[in-house]
C-alpha positions in Angstrom: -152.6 -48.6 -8.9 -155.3 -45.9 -8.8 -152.2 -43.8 -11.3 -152.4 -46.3 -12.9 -155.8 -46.5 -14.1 -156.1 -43.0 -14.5 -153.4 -42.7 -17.0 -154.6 -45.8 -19.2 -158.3 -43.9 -19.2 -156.2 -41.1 -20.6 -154.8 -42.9 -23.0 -157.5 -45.0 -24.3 -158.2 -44.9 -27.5 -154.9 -43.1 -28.7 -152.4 -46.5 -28.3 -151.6 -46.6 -31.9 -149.6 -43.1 -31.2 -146.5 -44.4 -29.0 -143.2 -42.4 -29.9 -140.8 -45.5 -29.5 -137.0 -45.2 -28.4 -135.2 -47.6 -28.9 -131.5 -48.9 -27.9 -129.8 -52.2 -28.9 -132.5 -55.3 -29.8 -132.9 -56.3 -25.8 -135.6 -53.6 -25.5 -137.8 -50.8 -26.6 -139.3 -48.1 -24.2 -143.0 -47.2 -25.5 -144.4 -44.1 -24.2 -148.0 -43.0 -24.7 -149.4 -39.6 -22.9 -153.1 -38.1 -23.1 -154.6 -35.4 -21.1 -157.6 -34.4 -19.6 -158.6 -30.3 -21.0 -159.6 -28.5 -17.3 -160.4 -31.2 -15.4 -160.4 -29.5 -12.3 -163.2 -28.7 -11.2 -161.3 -26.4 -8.8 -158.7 -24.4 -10.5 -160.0 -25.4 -14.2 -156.3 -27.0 -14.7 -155.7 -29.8 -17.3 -154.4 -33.2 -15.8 -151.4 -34.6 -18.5 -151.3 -38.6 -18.4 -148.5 -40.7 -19.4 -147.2 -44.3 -19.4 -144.3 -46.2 -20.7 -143.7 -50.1 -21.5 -140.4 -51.6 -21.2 -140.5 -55.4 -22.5 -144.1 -56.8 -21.7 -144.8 -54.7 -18.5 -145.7 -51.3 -17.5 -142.3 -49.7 -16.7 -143.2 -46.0 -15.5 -146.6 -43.7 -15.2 -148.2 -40.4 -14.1 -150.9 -38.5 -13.1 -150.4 -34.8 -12.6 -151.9 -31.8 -12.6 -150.3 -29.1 -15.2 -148.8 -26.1 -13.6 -150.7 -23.6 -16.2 -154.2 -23.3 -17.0 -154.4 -24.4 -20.7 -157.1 -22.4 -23.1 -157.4 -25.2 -25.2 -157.5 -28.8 -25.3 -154.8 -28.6 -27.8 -152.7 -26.5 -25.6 -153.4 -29.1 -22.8 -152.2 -31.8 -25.6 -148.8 -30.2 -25.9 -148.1 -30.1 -22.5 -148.7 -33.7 -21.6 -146.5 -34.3 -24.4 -144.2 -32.2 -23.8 -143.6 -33.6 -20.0 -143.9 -37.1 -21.5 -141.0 -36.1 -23.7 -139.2 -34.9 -20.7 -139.7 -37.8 -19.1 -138.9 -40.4 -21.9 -135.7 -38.7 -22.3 -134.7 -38.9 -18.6 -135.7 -42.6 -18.4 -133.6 -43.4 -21.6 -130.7 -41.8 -19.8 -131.2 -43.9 -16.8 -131.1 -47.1 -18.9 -128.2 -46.1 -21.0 -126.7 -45.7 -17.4 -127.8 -49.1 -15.6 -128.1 -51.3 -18.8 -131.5 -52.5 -20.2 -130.2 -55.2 -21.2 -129.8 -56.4 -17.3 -133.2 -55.7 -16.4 -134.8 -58.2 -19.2 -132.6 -60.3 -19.0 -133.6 -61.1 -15.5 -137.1 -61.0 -16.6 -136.7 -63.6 -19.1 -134.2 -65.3 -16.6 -137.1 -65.9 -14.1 -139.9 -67.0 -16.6 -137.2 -69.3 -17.9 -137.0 -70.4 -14.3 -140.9 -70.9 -14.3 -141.3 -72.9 -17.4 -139.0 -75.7 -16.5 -140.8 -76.4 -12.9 -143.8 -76.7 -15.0 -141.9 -79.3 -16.9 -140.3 -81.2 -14.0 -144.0 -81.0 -12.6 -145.8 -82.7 -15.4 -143.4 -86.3 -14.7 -143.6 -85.7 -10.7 -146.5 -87.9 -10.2 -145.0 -90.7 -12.1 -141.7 -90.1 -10.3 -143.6 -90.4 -6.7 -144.7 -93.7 -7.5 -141.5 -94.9 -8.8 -139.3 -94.0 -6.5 -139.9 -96.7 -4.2 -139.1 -99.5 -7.0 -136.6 -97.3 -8.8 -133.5 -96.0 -6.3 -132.3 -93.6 -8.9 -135.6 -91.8 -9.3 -135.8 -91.9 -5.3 -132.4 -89.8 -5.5 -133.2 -87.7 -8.4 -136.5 -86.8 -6.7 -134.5 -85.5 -3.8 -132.6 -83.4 -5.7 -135.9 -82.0 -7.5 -137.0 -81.5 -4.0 -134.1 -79.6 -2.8 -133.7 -77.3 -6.0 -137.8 -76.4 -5.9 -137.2 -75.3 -2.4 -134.2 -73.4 -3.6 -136.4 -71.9 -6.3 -139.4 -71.1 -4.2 -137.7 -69.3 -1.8 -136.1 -67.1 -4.9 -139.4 -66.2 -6.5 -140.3 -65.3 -2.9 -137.4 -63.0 -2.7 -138.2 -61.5 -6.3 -141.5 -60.9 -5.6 -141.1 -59.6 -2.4 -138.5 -56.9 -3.1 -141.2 -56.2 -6.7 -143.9 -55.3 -4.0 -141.7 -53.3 -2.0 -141.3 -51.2 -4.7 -144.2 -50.4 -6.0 -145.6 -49.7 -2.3 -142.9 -47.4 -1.8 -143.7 -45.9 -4.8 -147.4 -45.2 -4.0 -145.8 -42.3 -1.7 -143.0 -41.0 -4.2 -142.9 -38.7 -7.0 -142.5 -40.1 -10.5 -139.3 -39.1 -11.1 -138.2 -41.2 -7.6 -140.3 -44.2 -8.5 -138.2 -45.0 -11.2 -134.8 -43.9 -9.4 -135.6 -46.2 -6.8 -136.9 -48.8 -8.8 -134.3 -49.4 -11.2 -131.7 -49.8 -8.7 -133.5 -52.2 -6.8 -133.0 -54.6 -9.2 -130.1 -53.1 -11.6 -127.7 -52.6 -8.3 -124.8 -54.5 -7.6 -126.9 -56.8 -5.9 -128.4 -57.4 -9.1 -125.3 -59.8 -9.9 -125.4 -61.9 -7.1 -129.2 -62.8 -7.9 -128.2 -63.3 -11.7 -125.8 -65.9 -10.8 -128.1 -67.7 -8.1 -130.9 -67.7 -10.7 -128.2 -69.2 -13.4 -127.0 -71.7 -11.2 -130.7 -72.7 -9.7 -131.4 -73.2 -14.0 -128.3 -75.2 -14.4 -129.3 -77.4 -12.0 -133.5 -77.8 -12.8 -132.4 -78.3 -16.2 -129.9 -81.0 -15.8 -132.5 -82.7 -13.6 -135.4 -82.2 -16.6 -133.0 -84.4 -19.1 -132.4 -87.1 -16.4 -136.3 -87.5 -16.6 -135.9 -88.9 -19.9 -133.3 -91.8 -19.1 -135.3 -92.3 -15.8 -138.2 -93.2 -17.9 -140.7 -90.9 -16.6 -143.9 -89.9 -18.0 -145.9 -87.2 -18.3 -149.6 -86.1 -18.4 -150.7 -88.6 -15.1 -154.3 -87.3 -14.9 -155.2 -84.8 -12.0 -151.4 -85.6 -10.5 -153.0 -89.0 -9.4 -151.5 -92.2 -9.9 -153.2 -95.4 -11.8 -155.9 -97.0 -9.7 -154.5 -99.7 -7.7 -155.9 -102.9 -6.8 -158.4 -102.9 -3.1 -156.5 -104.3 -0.4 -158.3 -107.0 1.9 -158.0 -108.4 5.5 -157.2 -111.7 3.5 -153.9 -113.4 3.2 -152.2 -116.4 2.7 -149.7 -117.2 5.5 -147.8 -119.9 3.4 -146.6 -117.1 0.6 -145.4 -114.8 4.1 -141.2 -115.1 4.6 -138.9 -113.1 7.0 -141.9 -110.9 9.2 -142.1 -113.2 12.5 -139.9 -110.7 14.3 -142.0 -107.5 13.2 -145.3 -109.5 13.9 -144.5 -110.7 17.4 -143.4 -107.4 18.4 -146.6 -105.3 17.1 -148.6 -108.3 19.0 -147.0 -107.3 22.1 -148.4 -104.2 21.8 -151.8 -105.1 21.0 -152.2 -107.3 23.3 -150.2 -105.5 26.1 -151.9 -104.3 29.4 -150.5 -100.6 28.6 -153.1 -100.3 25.5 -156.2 -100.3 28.2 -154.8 -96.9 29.7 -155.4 -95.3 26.9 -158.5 -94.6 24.8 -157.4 -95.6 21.4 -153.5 -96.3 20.2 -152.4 -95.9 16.9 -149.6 -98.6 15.3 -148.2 -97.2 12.3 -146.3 -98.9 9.6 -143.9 -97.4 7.4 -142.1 -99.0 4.2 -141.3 -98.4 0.6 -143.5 -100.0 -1.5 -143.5 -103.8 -1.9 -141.9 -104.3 1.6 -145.0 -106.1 3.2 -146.7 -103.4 5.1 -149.8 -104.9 4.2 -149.1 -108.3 4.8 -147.7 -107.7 7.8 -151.3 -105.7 8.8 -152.8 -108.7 7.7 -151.2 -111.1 9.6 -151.6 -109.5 13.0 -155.7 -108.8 11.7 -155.8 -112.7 11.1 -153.8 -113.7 14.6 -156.1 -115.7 16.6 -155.2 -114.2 19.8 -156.5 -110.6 18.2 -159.5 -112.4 17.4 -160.1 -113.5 20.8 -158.6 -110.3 22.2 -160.9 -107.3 20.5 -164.7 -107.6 20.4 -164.5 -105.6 16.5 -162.3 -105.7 14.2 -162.4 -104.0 10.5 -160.4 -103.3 7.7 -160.3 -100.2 5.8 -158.2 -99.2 2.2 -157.9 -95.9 2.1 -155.3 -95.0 -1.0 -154.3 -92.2 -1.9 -157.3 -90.9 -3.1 -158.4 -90.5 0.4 -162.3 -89.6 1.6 -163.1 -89.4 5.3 -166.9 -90.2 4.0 -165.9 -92.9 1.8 -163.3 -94.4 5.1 -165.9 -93.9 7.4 -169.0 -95.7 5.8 -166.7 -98.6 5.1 -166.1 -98.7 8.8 -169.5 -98.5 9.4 -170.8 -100.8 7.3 -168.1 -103.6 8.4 -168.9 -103.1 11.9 -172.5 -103.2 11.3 -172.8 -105.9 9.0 -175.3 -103.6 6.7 -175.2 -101.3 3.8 -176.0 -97.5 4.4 -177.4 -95.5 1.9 -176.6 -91.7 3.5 -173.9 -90.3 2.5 -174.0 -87.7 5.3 -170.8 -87.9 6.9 -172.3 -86.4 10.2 -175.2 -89.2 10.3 -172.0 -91.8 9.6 -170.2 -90.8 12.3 -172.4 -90.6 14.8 -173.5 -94.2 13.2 -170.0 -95.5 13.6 -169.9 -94.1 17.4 -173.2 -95.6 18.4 -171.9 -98.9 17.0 -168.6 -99.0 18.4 -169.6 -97.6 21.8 -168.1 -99.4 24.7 -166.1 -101.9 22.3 -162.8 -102.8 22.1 -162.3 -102.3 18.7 -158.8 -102.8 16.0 -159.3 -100.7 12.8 -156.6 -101.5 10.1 -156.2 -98.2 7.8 -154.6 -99.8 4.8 -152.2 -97.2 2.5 -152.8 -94.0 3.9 -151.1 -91.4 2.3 -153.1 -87.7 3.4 -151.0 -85.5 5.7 -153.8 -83.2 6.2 -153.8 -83.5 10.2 -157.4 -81.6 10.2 -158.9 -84.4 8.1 -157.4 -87.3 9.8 -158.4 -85.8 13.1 -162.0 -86.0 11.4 -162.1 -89.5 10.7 -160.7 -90.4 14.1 -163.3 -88.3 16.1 -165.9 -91.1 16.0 -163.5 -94.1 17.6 -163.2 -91.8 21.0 -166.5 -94.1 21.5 -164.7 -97.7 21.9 -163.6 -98.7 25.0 -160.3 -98.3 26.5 -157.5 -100.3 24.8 -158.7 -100.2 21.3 -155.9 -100.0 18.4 -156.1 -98.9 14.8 -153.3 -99.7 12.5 -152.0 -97.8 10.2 -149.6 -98.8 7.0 -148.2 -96.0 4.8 -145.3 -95.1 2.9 -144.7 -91.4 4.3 -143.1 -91.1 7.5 -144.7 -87.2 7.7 -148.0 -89.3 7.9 -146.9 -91.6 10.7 -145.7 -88.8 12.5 -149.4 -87.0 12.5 -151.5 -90.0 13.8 -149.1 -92.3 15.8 -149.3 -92.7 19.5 -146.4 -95.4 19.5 -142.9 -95.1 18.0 -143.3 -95.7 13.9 -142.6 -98.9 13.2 -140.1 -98.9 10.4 -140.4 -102.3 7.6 -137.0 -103.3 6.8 -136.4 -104.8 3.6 -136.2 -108.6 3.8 -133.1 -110.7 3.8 -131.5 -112.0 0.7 -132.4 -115.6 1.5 -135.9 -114.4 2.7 -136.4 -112.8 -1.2 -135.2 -116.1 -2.8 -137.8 -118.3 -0.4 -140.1 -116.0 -1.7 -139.2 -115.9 -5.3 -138.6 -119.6 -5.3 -142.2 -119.8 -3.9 -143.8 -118.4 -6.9 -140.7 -119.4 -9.9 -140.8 -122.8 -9.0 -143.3 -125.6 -8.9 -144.3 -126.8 -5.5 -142.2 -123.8 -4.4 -139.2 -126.2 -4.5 -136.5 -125.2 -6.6 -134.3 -128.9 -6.0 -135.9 -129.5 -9.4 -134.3 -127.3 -11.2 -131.2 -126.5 -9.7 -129.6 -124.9 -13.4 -132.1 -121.8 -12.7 -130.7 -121.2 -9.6 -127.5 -119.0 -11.0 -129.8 -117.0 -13.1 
């Protein structure tokens, strides 16, 4: 890059000179050459400059000392353009030879490739959130998944071999910076990227007009989803249908003498959305044997706009039964700790959705003060999450039963829950 420079502080000022040659309308190759009368200091030679633009982007440059000593700065003028002109011509022959055309159009091919990620990105948001109500947006989000892998690892690729080249260069004459360059990318390798770059469009695209039909939506502030409703430890056992197996089987755990080995355990909970992972946390919160079992219990919603500070002076604060002002998540922590110390404690972390393992270590440093056999639960919709802070197997949430849904649907349709009533609105 230091060429570079050099030959653009040549050239400066004299931009509106560029001899142009151009072939065909996929391309014009702009040259522009300066020089520098006796500057060295040594010899008293003249340094000629010269750069040319292919497309948008610097395409070939130089730096080099003349062979002569020129008189005058006009002599030294001609002789940087004449080696410019020798070089424009040679670099003209090598695109007649490899094809200009293939070099933009892989350009253009790999913006084209960047622009419609962009687009796909703007609805991913709203497609996250959907996915777990919508089954076809589940699926298509897969597919988005698999072909931004696909399209990462490309771009990679490209920019790897880009760098490659111009470090290789850095050690080469002019002349073999551009020899090597061009076939790098105009070889007959050249063709088997074209067509992986073609097909990886074919498929982004086709994905980008399913968006539409799947009635996704763009511009979701900050690539956050709408605020959702604070969970609480509260729930109402008569609206609960089809989750005595799951319950009993999480109690046993909780309640088991395995749990006191160990300093704290960690339940997780894992379910689309809508399944009853929270419900389910509420009803083993509410059991009167966990009651009688822990000497704390808190609840905690954490969403998806998660804070360890926020999590932990809700803790805190429950455990203490008073408000904190600080902020300090250090003075919380050890706050927490002090209070917990020697406790057997159940946390419930409600939605969790941060996979960062370095900030969920954080918020768990300060329960390594309760006493043996504490348990914090933990509900979320990512697996990848579970798998971070779990030290029991996930817990999966099954979808409930068909005649489960329609206990449940009947509960809230029909008046008294019944529907005997009105037995017409059954069918329907």
């Amino acid at each position: 890059m230091g060429t570079a420079k050099r030959v653009l502080r040549y050239i400066q000022g004299t931009l509106d000179f560029g001899i142009e040659f151009a072939k065909g309308k996929t391309a014009t190759l702009i040259g522009y050459c300066d020089s520098d009368w006796a500057g060295s200091e040594d010899d008293m030679r003249s340094t000629s400059g010269y750069a040319f633009t292919l497309g948008s982007g610097m395409f070939s440059w130089a730096s080099i000392k003349q062979n002569t000593v020129a008189l005058s700065t006009a002599e030294a003028e001609y002789v940087s353009a004449a080696e410019a002109t020798s070089q424009a011509k040679w670099l003209r022959f090598v695109l007649e030879d490899f094809g200009e055309e293939q070099f933009i159009t892989k350009r253009q091919e790999v913006k084209k490739l960047e622009i419609t990620l962009l687009s796909l990105n703007a609805v991913l948001s709203d497609a996250e959130e959907k996915q777990f109500l919508n089954s076809y947006v589940k699926e298509w989000l897969n597919k988005l998944q698999d072909g931004v892998f696909d399209a990462d690892d490309l771009l990679h690729e490209i920019n790897a071999k880009v760098l490659r080249c111009k470090v290789e260069a850095e050690f080469q004459t002019v002349t073999n910076k551009v020899r090597d360059f061009l076939p790098t990318f105009l070889n007959h390798n050249y063709q088997g990227m074209k067509g992986r770059i073609h097909k990886l469009l074919e498929r982004l695209e086709h994905l980008a007009k399913q968006r539409e039909f799947l009635g996704l939506r763009e511009g979701v502030v900050g690539g956050k989803v709408s605020q959702r409703t604070p969970t609480t430890s509260l729930v109402d056992e008569s609206c609960v249908y089809g989750r005595d197996g799951d319950k009993e089987k999480l109690m046993n755990l909780l309640l088991s003498d395995e749990a006191s080995n160990k300093d704290v355990s960690v339940i997780t909970i894992v379910g689309m959305g809508g399944v009853g992972k929270t419900t389910l946390a509420q009803l083993l919160y509410n059991d009167d044997k966990v009651k009688e079992h822990f000497n704390l219990r808190t609840w905690a919603y954490v969403s998806e706009d998660f804070d360890v500070t926020r999590v932990t002076k809700t803790l805190l604060e429950s455990v203490s039964s008073k408000a904190y002002d600080n902020k300090d998540l250090s003075f919380l922590q050890v706050e927490l700790g002090q209070q917990i110390k020697g406790k057997k404690f159940l946390f419930v972390l409600d939605d969790l959705w941060n996979e960062n393992y370095g900030d969920l270590s954080v918020l768990q440093r300060p329960f390594a003060s309760g006493a043996s056999g504490s348990w914090v639960i933990v509900t979320t919709r990512n697996e990848s999450v579970a798998a971070r802070i779990r030290t029991v197997p996930i817990h999966f949430l099954e979808q409930l039963s068909d005649e489960d849904c329609w206990l449940l649907l009947s509960k809230h349709a029909f008046e008294n829950g019944s529907s005997s009533a009105r037995l017409d609105l059954e069918e329907v």
